[in-house]
N, C-alpha and C positions, 0 to 999 in steps of 0.2 A: 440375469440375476434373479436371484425363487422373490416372487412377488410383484412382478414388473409385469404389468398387462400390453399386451397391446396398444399401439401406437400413443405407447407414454415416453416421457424424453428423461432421462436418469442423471442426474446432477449429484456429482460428491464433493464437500469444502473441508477444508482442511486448515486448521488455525492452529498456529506454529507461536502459542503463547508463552510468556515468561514464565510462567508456574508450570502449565499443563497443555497438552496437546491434544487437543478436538478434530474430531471428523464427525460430517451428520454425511447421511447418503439420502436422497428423496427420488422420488418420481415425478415428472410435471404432467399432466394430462393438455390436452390439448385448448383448453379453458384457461388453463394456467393454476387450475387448483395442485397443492401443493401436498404429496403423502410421504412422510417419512418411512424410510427402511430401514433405518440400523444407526444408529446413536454409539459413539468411541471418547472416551475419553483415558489419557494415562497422566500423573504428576509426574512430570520430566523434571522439574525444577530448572528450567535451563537458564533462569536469571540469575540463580546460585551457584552456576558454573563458571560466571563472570570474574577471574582475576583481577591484579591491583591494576594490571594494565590495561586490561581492558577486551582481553583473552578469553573465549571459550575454552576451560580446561579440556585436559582429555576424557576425562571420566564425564561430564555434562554433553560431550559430545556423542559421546558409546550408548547415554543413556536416549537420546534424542534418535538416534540411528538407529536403535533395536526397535524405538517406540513406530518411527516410522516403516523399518520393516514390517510389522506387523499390519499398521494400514496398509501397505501395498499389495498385503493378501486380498484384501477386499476391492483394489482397483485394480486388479490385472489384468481386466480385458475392460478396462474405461480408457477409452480415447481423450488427448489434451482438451479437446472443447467441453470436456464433459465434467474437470478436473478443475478446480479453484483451489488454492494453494498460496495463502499469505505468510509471512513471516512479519512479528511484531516489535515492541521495544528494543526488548534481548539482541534482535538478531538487528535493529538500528544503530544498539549500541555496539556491540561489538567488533573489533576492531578486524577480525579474522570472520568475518563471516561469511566474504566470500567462497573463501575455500570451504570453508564448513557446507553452504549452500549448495557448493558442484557436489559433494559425496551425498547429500541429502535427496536434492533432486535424482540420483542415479538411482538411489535406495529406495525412493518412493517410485519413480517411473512416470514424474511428470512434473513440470517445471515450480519451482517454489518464488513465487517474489515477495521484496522487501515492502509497504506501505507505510504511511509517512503516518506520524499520530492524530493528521485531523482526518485522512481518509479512515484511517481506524473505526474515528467516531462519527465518521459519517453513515459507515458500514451497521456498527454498531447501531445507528439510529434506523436504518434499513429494517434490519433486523429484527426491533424492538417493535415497531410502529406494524409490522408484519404479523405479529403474535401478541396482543391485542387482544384479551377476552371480550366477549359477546357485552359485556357488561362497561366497556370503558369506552368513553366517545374518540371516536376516531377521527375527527375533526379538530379537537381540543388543540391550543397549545401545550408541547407535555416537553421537561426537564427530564432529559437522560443522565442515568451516570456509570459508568460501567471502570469497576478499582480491578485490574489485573496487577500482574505481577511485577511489570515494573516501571506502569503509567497509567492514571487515570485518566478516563475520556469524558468529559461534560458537555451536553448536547443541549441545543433547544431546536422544537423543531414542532411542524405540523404537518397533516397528514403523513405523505411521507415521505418527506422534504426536510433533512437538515437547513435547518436558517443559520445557527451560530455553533461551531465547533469549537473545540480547545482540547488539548492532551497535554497534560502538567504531566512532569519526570517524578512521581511518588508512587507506588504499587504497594502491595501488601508483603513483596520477598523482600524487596529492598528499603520498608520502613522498617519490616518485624526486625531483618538483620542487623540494621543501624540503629536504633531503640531501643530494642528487647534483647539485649545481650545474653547467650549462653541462658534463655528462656525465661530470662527476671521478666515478673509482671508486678515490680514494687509504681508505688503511685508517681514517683518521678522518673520513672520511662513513661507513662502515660501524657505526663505534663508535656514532654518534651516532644513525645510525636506527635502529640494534637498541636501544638504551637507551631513546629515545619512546618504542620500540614497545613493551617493558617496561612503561614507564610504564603507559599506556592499559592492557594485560591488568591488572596492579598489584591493580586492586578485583575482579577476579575470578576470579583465579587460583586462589588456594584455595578458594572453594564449587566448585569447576569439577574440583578434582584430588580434591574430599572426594567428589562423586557421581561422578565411575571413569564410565566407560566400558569396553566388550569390543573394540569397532573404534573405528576411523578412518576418515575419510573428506575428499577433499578435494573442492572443487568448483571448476570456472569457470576461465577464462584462464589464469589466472596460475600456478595449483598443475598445472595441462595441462601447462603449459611447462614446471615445474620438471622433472618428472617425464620430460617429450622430451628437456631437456638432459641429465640423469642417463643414462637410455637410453645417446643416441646417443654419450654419450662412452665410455661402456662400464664403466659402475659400475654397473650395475645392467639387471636386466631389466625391473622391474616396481616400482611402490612408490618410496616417498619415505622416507628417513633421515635424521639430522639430521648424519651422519658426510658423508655423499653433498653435503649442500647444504654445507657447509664448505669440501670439495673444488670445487665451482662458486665459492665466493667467494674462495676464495683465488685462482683463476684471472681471476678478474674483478678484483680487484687489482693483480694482475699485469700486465693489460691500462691499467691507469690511464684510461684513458677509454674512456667508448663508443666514441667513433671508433675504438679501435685495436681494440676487440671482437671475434674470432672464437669462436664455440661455438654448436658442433654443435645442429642443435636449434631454437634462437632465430631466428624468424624478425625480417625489418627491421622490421616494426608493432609486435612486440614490446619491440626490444630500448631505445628507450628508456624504457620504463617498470619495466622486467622488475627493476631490482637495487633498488628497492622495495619491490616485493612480497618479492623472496627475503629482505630485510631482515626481513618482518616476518613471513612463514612461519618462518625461523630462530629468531623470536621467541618465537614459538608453542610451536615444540616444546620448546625451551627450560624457560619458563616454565610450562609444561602439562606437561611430562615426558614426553613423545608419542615414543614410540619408532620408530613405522612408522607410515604412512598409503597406504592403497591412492587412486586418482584415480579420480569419477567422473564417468561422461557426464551424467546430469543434474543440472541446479541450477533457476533462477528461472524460466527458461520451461518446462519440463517441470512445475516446482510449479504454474504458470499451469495450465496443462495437466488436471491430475487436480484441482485445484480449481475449474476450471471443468465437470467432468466430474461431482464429486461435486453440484454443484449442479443440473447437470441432473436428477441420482437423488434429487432433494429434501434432499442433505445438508449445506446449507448453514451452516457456523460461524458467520453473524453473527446469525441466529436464537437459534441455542446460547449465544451471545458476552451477549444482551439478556435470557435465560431466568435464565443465572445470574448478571448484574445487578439481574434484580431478586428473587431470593431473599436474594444476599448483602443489600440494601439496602430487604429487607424491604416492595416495594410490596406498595401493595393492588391483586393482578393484575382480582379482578368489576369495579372501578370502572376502571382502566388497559384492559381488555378492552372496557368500555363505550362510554370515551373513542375509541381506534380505531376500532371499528364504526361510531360516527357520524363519526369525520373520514373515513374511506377511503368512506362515501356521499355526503360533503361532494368530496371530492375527486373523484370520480367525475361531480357533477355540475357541476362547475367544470373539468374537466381542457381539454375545448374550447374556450371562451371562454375560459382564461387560457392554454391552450396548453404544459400543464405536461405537462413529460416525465414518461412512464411511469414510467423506472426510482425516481423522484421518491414514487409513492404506495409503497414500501416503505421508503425512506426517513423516509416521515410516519408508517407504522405504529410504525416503533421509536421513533421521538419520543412518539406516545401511550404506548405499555408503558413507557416511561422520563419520564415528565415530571414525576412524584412524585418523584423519585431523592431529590432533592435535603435532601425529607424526616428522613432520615434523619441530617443533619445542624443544622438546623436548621428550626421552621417558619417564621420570620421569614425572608423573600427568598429562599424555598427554589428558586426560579427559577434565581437566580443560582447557584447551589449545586451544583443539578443540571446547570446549563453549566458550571461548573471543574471536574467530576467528570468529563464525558463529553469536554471538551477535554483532559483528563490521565491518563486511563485507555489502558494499551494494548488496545485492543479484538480481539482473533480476530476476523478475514474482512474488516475496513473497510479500507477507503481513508483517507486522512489527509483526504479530500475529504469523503466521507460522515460520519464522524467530526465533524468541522467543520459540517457541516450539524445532525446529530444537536444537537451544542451550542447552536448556534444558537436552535434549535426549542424544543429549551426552554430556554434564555435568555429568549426573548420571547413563552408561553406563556400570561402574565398581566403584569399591574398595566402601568403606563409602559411604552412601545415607543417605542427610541431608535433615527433612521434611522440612526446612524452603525455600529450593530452590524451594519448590510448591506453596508457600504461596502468591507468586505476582499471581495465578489466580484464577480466580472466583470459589468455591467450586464446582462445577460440573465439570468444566476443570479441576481443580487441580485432582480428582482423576481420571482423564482418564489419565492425564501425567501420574499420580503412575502408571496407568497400562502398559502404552507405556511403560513405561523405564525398568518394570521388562520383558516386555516380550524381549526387545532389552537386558538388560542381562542375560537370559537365550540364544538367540542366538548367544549371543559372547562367552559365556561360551563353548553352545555347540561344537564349532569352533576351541575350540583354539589349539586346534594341527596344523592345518592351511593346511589341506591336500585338501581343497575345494572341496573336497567329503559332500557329506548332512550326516549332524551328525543327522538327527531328529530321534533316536530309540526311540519315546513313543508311546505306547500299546495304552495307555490310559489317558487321561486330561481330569480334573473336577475344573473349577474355577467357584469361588462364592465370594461372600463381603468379600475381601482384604484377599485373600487366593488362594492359586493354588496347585491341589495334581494332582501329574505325577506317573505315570507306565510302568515305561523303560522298555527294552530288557535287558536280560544279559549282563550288563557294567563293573563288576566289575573284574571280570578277564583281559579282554581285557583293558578297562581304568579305571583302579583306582584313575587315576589323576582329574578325571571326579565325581567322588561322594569326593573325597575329595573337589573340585572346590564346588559341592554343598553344601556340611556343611556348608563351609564357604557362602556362597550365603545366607543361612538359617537365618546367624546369619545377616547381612548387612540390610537384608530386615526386620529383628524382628525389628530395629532401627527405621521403619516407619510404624511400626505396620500391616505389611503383612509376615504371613504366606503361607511358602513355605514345602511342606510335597512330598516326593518321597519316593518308593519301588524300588524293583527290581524283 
């Protein structure tokens, strides 16, 4: 890429927002100092493409598809490690988003995942706390808020470390559309968004005013523009007030509809979403008691950014995220540690012949460290146990995607495998999970005397389409409990139409 020096490392993210869709592209030098390349942004509106169902229209989809066409001119020779690619509320809410997601990811040329709203705001606080003027302490406790399209993200955090996340379901597409009807800005759509937006803060208002903050901070679009309008009408040089945004709505009032709207500032992509947002920014300060807020240049894709950076330095949160899973839930890590060692050699020798994505055996590892979870609640169906846990936990560093794998995995770890628990993923995913999950119950199988000695005695493995034939060592003397464990394995797995065939 023109601009790329020598032995710099090129990172591009990609934020798949309700309103509008971003790309930053940087360089990392070998310091870890961070140079921006090339800055993208398009209004896709894709939270306004959301039907009564809950449906990505056709036409929000065509517009999302073209937008991303266009980024993929600029990654086409960026390999996946180099590629960060979120998708936010819109594509949490929507009900078809899978499918929308396989044509997306084909059109961009590198994988898209979904993120859950506190990972958002965790990002989000990445982000923020990254871009940082010379002039603001970087030590400070500081109040993040960042109003997209169709959820806002509220952070408290220090250095650069979220402490308390939250993502309330209000955006600036989906108040101005509920509100602001066919562009009225009479004083009772005003009442009426700032009172929702009340609402929604409501439960967390006061733990939010009782942990204080030193700063402010806002992020993203919307709190951009308040701040331009303030600006250029000449209230202010810098910063956001809640005196200052009063003065914008009462002018916006005045105006009685967008059509009649002039102010300074507000670009036309903006302005029909903009008395939304400022609805529920007014909200904020209100209800939070937030006196000044300075605006910053990063948010979601810059968190992309140093979270994809820190991984590279081996400092990956969903590692940390499964270490303190299972202290809190007290596994037994010798046997958990044993169980991994033999699926990630199972997996390794099956990755060809089932054609399982890479990023897939890290995936299977945290399934082994977590497949006991469940334990701790019950031993009876502890399976089950350990899938509601890991489907309802907010997890640090997943994906809502991964996350959902994780569950899965152990969901169907042991006893009965139901095919209908595969059927929420897309036929290609779905049969990589079958594969995960048989190879993760033959490593617990292997295991289960719990001596955390390596039980792997096979000669020999030949897997092919929905079948696995093994050629153990002499087991049968020594564990017999071990081929009866298989019979029984043989027949669980015939229930999803995978054959499982052993010798001795």
């Amino acid at each position: 890429m023109s601009g790329l020096i020598a032995n710099e490392q090129r990172i591009a993210a990609v934020d798949l927002g309700s309103n509008s869709f971003h790309m930053i592209v940087v360089s990392v030098d070998s310091l870890g100092n961070v140079r921006i390349l090339d800055r993208l942004r398009e209004p896709v509106r894709l939270g306004g493409g959301l039907d009564e169902f809950g449906n990505l229209s056709m036409e929000a989809k065509l517009r999302a598809l073209d937008c991303l066409h266009r980024f993929s001119e600029r990654l086409r020779d960026f390999s996946s490690t180099e590629v960060s690619a979120v998708g936010t509320n819109t594509l949490r809410m929507a009900r078809n988003s899978r499918s929308f997601l396989d044509l997306a990811e084909d059109t961009l040329g590198h994988p898209i995942v979904v993120i859950s709203g506190r990972e958002e705001a965790r990002l989000i606080y990445l982000g923020v706390s990254h871009s940082l003027s010379a002039t603001e302490d970087q030590a400070a406790r500081r109040f993040v808020i960042d109003i997209g399209g169709g959820s806002t993200e509220l952070i408290i955090g220090q250095g650069y470390e979220a402490l308390y996340t939250e993502s309330l379901r209000m955006g600036c597409v989906s108040s101005t559309r509920r509100f602001f009807p066919n562009g009225s800005l009479e004083k009772s759509c005003w009442k009426e968004a700032i009172t929702a937006a009340h609402l929604e803060l409501m439960p967390i208002q006061k733990s939010y005013r009782d942990i204080g903050w030193e700063a402010a901070n806002g992020a993203s679009g919307t709190i951009k523009t308040v701040e331009k309008v303030i600006q250029q009408a000449g209230l202010a040089n810098f910063g956001i007030t809640l005196e200052h945004m009063y003065e914008i709505q009462n002018r916006m009032i005045a105006a009685k509809s967008i059509d009649k709207l002039q102010l300074p500032g507000l670009s036309e992509d903006r302005k029909p979403i903009f008395a939304g947002g400022l609805a529920i920014l007014i909200s904020a300060f209100e209800a939070l008691h937030i006196k000044q807020m300075l605006v910053s240049e990063g948010a979601l894709r810059e968190g992309l950014v140093y979270e994809r950076i820190n991984r590279m330095h081996q400092e990956d949160l969903r590692g940390k995220a499964v270490l303190n899973l299972q202290s809190r839930f007290q596994v037994d890590v010798v046997h958990a540690q044993a169980v991994r060692k033999t699926a990630l050699e199972l997996f390794d020798a099956c990755q060809a012949p089932w054609k399982l994505s890479i990023e897939l055996r890290e995936v299977l590892a945290w399934a082994a460290d977590l497949h006991e979870i469940g334990l701790a609640v019950s031993h009876s169906s502890y399976h089950k146990h350990g899938g509601y846990l890991l489907d309802h936990f907010d997890l640090v560093g997943f994906s809502t995607e991964e996350q959902h794998w994780l569950s899965l995995l152990v969901r169907t770890h042991r006893r009965k495998i139901f095919p209908q628990l595969f059927e929420g993923l897309e036929a290609k995913r779905s049969q990589q999970a079958v594969y995960l999950s048989v190879i993760l119950r033959l490593a617990v199988l292997l295991h289960r005397d719990r001596s955390g000695q390596s039980a792997l005695s096979i000669e020999k493995l030949e897997a092919s389409e929905q079948a696995l034939d093994l050629i153990f060592e002499d087991i049968e003397r020594e564990r017999p409990l071990l081929v009866a464990d298989l019979e029984e394995e043989k027949k669980f797995l015939k229930g999803i139409n995978f054959r499982l065939k052993y010798s001795i």
